[in-house]
PDB file of the backbone (N, CA, C, O) and the ligand in Angstrom, with CONECT records:
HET     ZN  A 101       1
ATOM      1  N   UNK A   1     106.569 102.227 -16.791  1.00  0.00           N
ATOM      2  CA  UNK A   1     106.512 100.788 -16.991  1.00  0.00           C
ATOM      3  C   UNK A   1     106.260 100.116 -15.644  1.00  0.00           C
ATOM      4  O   UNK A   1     106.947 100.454 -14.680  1.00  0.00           O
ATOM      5  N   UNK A   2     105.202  99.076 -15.507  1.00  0.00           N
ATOM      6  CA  UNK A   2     104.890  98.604 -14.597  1.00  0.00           C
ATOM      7  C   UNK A   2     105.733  97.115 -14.473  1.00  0.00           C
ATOM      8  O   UNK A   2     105.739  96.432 -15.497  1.00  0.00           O
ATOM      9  N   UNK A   3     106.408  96.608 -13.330  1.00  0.00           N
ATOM     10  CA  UNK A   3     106.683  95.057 -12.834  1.00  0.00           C
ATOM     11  C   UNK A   3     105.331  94.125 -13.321  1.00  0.00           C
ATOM     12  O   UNK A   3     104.134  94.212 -13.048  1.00  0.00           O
ATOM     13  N   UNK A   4     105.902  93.453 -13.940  1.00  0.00           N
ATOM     14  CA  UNK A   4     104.963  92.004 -14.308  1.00  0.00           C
ATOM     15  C   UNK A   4     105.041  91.414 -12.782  1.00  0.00           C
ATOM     16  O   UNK A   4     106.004  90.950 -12.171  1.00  0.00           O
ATOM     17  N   UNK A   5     103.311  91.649 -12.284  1.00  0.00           N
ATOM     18  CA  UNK A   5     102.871  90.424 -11.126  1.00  0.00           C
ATOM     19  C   UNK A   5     103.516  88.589 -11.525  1.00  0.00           C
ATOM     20  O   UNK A   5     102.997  87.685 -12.179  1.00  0.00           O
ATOM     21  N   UNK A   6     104.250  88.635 -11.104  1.00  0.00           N
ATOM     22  CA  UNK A   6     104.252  86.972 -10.740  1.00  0.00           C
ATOM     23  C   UNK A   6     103.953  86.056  -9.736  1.00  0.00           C
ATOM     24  O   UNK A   6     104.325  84.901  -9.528  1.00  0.00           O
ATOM     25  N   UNK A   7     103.151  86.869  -9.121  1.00  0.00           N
ATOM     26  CA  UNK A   7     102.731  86.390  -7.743  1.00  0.00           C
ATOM     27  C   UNK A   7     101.202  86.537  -7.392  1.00  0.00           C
ATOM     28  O   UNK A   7     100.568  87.576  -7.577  1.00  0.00           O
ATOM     29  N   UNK A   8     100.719  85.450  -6.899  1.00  0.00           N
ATOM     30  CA  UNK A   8      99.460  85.231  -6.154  1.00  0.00           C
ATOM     31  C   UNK A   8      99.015  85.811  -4.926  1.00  0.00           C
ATOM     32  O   UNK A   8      99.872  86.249  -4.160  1.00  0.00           O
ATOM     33  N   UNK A   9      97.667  85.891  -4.586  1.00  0.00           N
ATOM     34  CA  UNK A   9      97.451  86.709  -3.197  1.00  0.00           C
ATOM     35  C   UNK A   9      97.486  85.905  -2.237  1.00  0.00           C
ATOM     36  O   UNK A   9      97.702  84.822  -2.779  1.00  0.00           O
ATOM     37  N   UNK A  10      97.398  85.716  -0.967  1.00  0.00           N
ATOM     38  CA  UNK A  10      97.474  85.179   0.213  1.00  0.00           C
ATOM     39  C   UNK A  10      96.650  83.773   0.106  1.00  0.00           C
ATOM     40  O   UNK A  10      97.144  82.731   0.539  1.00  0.00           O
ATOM     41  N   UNK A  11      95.277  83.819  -0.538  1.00  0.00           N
ATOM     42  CA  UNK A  11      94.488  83.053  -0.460  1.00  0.00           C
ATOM     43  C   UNK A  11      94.806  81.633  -0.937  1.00  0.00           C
ATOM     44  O   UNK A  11      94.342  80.586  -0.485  1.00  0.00           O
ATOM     45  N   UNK A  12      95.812  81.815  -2.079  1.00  0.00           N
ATOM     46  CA  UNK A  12      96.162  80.462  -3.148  1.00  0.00           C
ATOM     47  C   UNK A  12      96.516  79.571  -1.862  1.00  0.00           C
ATOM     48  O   UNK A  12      96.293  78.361  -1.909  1.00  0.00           O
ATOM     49  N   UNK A  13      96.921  80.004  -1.019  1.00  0.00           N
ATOM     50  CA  UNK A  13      98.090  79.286  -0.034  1.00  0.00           C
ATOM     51  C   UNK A  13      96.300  78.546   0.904  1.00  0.00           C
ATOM     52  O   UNK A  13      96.676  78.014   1.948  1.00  0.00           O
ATOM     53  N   UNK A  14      95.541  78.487   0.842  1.00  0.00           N
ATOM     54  CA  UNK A  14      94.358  77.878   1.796  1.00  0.00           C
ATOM     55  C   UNK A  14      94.677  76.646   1.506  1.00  0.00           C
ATOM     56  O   UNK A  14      95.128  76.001   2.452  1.00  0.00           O
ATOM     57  N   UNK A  15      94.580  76.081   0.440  1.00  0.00           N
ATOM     58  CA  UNK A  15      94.927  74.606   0.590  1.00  0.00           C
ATOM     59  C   UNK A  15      96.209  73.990   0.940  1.00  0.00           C
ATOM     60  O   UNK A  15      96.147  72.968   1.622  1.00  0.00           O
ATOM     61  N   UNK A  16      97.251  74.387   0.626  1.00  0.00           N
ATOM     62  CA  UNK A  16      98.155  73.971   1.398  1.00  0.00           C
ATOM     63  C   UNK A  16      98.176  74.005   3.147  1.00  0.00           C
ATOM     64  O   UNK A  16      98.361  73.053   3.904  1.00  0.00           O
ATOM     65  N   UNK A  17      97.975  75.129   3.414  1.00  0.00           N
ATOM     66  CA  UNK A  17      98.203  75.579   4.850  1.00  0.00           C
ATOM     67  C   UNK A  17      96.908  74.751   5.715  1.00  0.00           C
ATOM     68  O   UNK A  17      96.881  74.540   6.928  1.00  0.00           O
ATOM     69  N   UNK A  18      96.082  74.442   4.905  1.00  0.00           N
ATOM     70  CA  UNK A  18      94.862  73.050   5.742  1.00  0.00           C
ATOM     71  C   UNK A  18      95.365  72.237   5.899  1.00  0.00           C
ATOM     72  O   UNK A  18      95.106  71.461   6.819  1.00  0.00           O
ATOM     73  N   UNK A  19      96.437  72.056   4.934  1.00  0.00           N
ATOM     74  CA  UNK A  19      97.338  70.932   5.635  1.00  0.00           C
ATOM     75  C   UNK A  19      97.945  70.952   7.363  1.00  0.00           C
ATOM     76  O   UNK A  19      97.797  69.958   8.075  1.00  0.00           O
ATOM     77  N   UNK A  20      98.480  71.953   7.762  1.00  0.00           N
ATOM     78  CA  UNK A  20      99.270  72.141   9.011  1.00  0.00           C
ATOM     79  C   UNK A  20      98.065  72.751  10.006  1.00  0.00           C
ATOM     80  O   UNK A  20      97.965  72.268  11.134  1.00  0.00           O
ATOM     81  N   UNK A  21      97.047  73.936   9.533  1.00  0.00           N
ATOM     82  CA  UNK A  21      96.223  74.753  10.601  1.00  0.00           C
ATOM     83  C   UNK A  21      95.112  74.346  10.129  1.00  0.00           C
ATOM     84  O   UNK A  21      94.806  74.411   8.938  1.00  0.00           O
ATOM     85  N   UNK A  22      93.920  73.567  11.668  1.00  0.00           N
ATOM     86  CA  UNK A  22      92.686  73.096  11.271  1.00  0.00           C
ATOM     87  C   UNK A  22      92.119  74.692  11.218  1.00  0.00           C
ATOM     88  O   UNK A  22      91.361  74.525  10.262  1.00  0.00           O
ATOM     89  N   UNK A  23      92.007  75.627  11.446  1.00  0.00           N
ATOM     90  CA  UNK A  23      91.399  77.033  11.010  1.00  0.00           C
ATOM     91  C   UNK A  23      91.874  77.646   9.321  1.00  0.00           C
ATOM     92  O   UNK A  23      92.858  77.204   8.728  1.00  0.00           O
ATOM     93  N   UNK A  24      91.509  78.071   9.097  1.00  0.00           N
ATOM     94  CA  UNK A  24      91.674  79.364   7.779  1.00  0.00           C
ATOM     95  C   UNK A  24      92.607  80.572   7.791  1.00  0.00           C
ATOM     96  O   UNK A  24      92.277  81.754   7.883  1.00  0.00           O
ATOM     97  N   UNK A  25      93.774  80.082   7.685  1.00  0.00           N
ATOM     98  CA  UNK A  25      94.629  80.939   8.028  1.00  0.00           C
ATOM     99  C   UNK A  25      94.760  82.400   7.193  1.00  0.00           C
ATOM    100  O   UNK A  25      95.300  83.453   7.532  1.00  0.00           O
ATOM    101  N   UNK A  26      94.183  82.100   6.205  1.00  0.00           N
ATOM    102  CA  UNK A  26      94.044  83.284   5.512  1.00  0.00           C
ATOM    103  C   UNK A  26      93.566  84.505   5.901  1.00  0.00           C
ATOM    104  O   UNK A  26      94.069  85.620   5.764  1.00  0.00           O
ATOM    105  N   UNK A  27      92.135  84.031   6.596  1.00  0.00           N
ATOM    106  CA  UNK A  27      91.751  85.355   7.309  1.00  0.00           C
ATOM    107  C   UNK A  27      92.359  85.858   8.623  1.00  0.00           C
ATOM    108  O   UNK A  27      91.702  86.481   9.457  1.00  0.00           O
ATOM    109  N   UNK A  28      93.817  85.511   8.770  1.00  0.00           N
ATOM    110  CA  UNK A  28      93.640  86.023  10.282  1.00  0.00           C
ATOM    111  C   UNK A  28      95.098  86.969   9.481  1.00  0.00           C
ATOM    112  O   UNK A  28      95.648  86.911   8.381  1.00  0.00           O
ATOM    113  N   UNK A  29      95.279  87.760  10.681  1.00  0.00           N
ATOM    114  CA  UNK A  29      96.055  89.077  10.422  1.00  0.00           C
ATOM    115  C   UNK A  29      97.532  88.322  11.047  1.00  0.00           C
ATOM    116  O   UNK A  29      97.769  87.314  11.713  1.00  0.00           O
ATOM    117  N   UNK A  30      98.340  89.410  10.432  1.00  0.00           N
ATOM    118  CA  UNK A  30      99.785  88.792  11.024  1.00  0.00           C
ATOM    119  C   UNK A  30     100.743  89.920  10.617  1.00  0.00           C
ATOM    120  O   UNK A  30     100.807  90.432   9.499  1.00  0.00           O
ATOM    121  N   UNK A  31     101.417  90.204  11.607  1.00  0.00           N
ATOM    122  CA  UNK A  31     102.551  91.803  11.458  1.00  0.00           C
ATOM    123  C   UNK A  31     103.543  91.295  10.757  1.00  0.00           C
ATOM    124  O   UNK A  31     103.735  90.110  11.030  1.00  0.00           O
ATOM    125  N   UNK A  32     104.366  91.807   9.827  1.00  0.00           N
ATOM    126  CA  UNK A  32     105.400  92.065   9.335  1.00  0.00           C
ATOM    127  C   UNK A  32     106.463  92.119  10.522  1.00  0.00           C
ATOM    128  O   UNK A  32     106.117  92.956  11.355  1.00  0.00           O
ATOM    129  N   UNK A  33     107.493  91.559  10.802  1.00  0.00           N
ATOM    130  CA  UNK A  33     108.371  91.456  10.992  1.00  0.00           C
ATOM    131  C   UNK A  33     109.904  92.542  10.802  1.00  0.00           C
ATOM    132  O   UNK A  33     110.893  92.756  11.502  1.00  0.00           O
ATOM    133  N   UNK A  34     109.537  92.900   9.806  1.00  0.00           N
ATOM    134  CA  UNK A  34     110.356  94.093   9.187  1.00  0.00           C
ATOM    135  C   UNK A  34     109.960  95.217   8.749  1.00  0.00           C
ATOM    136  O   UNK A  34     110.740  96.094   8.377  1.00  0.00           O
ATOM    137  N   UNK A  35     108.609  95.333   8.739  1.00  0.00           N
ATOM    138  CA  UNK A  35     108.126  97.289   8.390  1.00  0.00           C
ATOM    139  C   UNK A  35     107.173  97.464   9.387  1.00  0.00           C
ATOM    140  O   UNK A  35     106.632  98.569   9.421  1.00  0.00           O
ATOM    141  N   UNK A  36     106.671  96.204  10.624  1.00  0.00           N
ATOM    142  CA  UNK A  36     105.489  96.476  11.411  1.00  0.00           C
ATOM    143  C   UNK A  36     103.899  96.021  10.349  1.00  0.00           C
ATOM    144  O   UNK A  36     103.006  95.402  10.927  1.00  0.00           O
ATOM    145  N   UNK A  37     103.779  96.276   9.329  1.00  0.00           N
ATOM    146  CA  UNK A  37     102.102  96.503   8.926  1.00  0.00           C
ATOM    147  C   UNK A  37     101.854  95.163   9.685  1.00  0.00           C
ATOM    148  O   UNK A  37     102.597  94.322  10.191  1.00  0.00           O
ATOM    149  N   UNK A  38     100.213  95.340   9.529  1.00  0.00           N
ATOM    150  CA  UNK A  38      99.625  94.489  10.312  1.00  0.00           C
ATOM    151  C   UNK A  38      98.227  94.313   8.828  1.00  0.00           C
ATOM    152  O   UNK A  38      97.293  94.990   8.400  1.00  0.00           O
ATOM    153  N   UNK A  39      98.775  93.194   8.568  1.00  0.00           N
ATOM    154  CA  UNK A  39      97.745  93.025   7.161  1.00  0.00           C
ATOM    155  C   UNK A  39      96.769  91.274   7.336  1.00  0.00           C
ATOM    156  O   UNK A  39      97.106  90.258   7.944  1.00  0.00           O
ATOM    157  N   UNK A  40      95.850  91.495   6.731  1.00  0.00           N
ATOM    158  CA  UNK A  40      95.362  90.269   6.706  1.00  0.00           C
ATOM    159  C   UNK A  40      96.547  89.188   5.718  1.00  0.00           C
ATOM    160  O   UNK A  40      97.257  89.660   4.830  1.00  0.00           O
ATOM    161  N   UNK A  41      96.549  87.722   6.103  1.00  0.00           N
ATOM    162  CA  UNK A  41      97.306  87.576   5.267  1.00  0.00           C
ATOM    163  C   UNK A  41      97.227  86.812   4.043  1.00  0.00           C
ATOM    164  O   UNK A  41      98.020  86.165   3.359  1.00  0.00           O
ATOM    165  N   UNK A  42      95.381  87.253   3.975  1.00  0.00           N
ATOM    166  CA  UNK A  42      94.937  86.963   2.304  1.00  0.00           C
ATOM    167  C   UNK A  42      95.869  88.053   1.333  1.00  0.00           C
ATOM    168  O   UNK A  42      96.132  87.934   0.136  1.00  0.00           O
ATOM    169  N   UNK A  43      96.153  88.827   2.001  1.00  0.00           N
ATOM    170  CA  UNK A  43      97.241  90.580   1.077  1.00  0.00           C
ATOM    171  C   UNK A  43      97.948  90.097   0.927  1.00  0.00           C
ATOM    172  O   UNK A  43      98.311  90.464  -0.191  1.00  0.00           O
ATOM    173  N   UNK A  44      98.945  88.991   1.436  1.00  0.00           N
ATOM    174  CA  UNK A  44     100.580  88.377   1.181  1.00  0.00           C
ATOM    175  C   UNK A  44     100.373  88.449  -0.495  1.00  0.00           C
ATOM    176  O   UNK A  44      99.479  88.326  -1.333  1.00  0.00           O
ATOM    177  N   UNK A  45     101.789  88.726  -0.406  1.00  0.00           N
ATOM    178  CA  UNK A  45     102.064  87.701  -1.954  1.00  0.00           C
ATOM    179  C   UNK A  45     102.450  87.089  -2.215  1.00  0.00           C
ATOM    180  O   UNK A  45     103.644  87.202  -1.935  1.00  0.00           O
ATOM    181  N   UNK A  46     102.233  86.234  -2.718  1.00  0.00           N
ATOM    182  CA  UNK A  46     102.348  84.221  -3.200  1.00  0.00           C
ATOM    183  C   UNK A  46     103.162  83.619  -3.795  1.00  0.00           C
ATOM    184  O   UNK A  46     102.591  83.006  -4.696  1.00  0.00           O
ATOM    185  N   UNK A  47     104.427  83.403  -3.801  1.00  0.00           N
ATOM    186  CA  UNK A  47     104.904  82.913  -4.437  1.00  0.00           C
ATOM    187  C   UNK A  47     104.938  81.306  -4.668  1.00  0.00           C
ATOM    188  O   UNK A  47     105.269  80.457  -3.840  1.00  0.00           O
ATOM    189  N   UNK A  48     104.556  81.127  -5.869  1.00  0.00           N
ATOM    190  CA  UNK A  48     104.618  79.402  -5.665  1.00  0.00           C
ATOM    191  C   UNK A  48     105.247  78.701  -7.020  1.00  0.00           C
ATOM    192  O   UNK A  48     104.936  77.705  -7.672  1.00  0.00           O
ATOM    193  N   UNK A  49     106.186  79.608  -7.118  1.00  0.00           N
ATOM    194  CA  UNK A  49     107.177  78.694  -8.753  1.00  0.00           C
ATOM    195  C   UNK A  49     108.386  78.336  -8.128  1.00  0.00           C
ATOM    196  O   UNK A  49     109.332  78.082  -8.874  1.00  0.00           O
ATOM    197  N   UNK A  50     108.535  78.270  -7.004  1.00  0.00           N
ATOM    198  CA  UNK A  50     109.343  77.961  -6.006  1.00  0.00           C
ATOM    199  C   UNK A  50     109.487  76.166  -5.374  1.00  0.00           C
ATOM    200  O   UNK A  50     108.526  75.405  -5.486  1.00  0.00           O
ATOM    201  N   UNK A  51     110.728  75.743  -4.777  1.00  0.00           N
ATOM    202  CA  UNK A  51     109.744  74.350  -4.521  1.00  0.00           C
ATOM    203  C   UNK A  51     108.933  74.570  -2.901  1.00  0.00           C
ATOM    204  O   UNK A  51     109.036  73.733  -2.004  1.00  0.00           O
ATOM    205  N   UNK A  52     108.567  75.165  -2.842  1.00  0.00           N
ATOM    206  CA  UNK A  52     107.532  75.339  -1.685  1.00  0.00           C
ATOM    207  C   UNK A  52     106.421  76.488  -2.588  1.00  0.00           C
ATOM    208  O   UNK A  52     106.067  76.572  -3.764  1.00  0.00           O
ATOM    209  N   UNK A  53     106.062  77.442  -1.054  1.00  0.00           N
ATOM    210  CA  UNK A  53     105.150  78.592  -1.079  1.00  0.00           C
ATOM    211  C   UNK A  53     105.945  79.654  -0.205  1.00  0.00           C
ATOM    212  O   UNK A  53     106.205  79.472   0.985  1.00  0.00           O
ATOM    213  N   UNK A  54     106.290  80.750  -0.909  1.00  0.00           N
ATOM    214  CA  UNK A  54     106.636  81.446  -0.448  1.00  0.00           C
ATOM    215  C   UNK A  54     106.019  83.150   0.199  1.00  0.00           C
ATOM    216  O   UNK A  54     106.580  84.021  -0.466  1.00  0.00           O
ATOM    217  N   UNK A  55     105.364  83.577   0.930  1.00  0.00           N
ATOM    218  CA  UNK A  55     104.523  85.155   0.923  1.00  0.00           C
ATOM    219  C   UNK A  55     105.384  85.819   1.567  1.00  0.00           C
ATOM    220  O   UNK A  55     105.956  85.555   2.625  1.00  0.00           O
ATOM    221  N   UNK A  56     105.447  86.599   0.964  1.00  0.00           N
ATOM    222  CA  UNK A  56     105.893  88.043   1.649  1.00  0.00           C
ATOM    223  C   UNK A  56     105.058  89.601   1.499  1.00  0.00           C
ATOM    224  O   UNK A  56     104.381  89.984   0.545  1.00  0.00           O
ATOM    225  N   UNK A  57     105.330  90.241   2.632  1.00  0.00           N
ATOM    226  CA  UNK A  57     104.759  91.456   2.927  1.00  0.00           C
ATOM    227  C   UNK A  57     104.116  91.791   1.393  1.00  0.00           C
ATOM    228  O   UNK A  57     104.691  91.648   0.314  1.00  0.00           O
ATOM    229  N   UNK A  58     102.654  92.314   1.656  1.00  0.00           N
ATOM    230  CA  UNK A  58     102.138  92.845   0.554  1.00  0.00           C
ATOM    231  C   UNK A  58     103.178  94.527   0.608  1.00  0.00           C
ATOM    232  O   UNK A  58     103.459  95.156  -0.412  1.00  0.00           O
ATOM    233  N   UNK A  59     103.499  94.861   1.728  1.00  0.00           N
ATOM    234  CA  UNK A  59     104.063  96.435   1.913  1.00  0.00           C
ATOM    235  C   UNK A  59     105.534  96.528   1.520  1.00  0.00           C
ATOM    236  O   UNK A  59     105.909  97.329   0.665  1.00  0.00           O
ATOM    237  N   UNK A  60     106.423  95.638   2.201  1.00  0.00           N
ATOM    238  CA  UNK A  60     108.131  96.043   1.588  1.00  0.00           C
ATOM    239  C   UNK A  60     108.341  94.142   1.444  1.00  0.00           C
ATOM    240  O   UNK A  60     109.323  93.528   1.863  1.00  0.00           O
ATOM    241  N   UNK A  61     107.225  93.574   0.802  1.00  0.00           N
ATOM    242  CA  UNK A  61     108.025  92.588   0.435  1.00  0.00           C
ATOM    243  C   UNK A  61     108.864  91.128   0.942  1.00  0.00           C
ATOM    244  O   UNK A  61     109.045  90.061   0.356  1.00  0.00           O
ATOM    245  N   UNK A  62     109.354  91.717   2.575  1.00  0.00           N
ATOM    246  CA  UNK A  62     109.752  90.747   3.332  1.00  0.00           C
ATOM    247  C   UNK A  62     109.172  89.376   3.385  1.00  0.00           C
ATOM    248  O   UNK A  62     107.945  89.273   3.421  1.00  0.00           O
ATOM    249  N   UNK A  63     109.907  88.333   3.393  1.00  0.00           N
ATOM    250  CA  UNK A  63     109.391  86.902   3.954  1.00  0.00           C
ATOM    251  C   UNK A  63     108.808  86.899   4.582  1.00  0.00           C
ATOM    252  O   UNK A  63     109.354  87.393   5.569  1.00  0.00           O
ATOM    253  N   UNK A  64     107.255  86.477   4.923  1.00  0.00           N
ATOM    254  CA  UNK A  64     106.527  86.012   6.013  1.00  0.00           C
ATOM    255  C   UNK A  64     106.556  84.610   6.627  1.00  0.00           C
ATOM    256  O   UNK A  64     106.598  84.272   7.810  1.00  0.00           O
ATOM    257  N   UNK A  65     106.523  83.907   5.534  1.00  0.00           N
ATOM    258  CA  UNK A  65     106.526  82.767   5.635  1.00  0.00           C
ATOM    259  C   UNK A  65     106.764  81.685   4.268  1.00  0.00           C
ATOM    260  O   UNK A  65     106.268  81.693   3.142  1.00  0.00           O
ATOM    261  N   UNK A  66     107.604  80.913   4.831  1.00  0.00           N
ATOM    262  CA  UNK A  66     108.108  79.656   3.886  1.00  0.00           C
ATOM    263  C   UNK A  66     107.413  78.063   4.258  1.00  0.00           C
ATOM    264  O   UNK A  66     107.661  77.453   5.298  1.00  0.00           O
ATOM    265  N   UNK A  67     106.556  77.599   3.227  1.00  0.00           N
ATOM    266  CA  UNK A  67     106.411  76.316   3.408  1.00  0.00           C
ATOM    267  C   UNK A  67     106.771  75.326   2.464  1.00  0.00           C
ATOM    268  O   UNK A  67     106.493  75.478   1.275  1.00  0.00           O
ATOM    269  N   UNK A  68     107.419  74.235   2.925  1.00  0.00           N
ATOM    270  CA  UNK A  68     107.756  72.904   1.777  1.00  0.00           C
ATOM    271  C   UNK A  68     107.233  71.931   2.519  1.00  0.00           C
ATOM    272  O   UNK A  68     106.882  72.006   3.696  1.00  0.00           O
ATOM    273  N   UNK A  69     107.170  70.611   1.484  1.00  0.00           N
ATOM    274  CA  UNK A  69     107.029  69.395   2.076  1.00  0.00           C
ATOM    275  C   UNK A  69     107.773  68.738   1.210  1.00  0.00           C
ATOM    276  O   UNK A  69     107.921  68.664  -0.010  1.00  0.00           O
ATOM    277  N   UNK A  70     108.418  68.053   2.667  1.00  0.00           N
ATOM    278  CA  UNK A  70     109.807  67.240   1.985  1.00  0.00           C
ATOM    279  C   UNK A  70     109.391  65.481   2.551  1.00  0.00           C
ATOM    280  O   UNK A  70     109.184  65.037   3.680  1.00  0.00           O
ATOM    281  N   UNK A  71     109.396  64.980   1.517  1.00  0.00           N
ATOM    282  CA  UNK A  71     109.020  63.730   1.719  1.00  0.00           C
ATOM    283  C   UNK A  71     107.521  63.513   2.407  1.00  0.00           C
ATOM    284  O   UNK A  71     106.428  63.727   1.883  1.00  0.00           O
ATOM    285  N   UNK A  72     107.874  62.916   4.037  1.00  0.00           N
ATOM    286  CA  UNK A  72     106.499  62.915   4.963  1.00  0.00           C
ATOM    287  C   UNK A  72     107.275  64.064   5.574  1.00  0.00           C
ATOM    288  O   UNK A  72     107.803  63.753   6.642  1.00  0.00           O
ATOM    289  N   UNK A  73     107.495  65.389   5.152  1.00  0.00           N
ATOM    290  CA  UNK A  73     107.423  65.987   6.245  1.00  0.00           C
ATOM    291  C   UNK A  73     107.101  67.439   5.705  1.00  0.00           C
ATOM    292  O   UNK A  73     107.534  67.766   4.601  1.00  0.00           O
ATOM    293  N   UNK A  74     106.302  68.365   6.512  1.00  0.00           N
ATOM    294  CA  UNK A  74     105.942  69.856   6.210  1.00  0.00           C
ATOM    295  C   UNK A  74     106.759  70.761   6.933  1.00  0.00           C
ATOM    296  O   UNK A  74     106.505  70.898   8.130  1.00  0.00           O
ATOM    297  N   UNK A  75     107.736  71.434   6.410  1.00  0.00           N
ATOM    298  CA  UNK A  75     108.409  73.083   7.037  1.00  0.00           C
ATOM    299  C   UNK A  75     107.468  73.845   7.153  1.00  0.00           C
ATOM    300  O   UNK A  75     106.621  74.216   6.340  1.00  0.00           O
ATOM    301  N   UNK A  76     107.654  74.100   8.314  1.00  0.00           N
ATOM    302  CA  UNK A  76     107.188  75.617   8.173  1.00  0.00           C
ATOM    303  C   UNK A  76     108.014  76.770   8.961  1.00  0.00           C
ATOM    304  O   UNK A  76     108.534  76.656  10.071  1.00  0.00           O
ATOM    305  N   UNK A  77     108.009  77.886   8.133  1.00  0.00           N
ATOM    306  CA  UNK A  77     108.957  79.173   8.425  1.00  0.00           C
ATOM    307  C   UNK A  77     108.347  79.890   9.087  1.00  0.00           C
ATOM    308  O   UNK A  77     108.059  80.587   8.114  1.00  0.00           O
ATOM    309  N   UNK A  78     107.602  80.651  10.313  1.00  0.00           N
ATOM    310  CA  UNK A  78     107.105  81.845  10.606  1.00  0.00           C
ATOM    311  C   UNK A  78     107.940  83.003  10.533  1.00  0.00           C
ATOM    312  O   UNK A  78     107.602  84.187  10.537  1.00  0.00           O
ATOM    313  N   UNK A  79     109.004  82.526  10.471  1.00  0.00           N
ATOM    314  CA  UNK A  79     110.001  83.942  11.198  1.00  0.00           C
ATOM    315  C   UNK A  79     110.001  85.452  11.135  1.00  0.00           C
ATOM    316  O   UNK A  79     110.419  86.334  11.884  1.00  0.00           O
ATOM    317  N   UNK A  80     109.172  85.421   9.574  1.00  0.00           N
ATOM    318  CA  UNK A  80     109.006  86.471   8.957  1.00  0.00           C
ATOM    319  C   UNK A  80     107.646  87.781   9.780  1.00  0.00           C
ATOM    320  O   UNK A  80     107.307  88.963   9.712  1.00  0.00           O
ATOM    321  N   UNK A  81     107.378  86.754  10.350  1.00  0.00           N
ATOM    322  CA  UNK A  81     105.944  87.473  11.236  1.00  0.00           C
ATOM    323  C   UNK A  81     106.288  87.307  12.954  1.00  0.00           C
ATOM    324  O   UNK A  81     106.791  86.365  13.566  1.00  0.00           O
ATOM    325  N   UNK A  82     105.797  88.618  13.419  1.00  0.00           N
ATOM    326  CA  UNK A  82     106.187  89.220  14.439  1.00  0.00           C
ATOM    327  C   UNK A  82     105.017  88.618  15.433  1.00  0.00           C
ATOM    328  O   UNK A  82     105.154  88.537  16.653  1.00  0.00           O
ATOM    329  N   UNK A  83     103.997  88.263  14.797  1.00  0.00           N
ATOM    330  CA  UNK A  83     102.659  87.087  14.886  1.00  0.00           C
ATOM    331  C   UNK A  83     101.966  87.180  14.053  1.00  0.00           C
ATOM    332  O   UNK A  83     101.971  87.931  13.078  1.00  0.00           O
ATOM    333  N   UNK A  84     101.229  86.334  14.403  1.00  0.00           N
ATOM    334  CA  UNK A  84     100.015  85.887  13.531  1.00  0.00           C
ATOM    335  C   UNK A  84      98.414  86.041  14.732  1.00  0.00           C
ATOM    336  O   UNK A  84      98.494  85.439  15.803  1.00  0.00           O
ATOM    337  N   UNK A  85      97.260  86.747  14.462  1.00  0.00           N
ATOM    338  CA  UNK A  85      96.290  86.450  14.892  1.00  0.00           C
ATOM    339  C   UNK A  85      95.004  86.409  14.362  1.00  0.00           C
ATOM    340  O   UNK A  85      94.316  87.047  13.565  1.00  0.00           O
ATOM    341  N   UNK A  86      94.890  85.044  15.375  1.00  0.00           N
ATOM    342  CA  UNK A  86      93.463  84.520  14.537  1.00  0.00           C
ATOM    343  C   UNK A  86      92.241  84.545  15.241  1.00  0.00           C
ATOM    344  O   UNK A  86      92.328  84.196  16.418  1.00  0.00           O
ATOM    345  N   UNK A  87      91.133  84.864  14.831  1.00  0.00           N
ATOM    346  CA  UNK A  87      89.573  84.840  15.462  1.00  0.00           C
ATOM    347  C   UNK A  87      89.226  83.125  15.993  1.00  0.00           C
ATOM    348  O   UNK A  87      89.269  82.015  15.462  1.00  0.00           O
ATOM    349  N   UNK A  88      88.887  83.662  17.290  1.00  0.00           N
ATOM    350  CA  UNK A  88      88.486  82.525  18.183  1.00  0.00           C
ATOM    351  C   UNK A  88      87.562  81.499  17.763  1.00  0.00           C
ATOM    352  O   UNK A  88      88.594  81.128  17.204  1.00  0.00           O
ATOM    353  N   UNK A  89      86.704  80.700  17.478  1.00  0.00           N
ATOM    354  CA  UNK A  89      85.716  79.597  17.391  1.00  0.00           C
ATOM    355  C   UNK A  89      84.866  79.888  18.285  1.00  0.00           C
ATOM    356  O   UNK A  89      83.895  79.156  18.476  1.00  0.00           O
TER     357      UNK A  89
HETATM  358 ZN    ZN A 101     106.583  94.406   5.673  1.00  0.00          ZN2+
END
């Protein structure tokens, strides 16, 4: 028996995250925090039945990152990533 996906890939999160990064954050890579991988982070998985967006590791799952917007204002969580890197302009 397989887990029912309830979750989206990295990408759903492009429009939100244009909100905070004038680049495409999707395509840039970013390590896990807790197992090391180093994945693009279109691979995240998406959570968004949440009141934010939530991704974590496509590999063990971990939080990458948490975003809400509360009122006028946008959270954002990196903690979950050890970094994030993105291709230059
Ligand atoms: Zn991980």
């Amino acid at each position: 028996m397989s887990a029912q996906m309830n979750y989206l890939d990295g990408n759903a999160a492009a429009g939100e995250l244009s909100r905070i990064f004038a680049i495409d954050v999707t395509a840039a890579e970013g390590q896990c925090a807790h197992c090391g991988a180093k994945k693009r982070f279109a691979e995240a998985h998406l959570y968004m039945q949440c009141p934010g967006v939530v991704a974590r590791c496509c590999i063990c799952e971990h939080v990458l990152l948490r975003f809400a917007s509360v009122r006028q204002r946008v959270l954002l969580d990196l903690r979950g990533m050890t970094n994030l890197s993105l291709g230059a302009a």
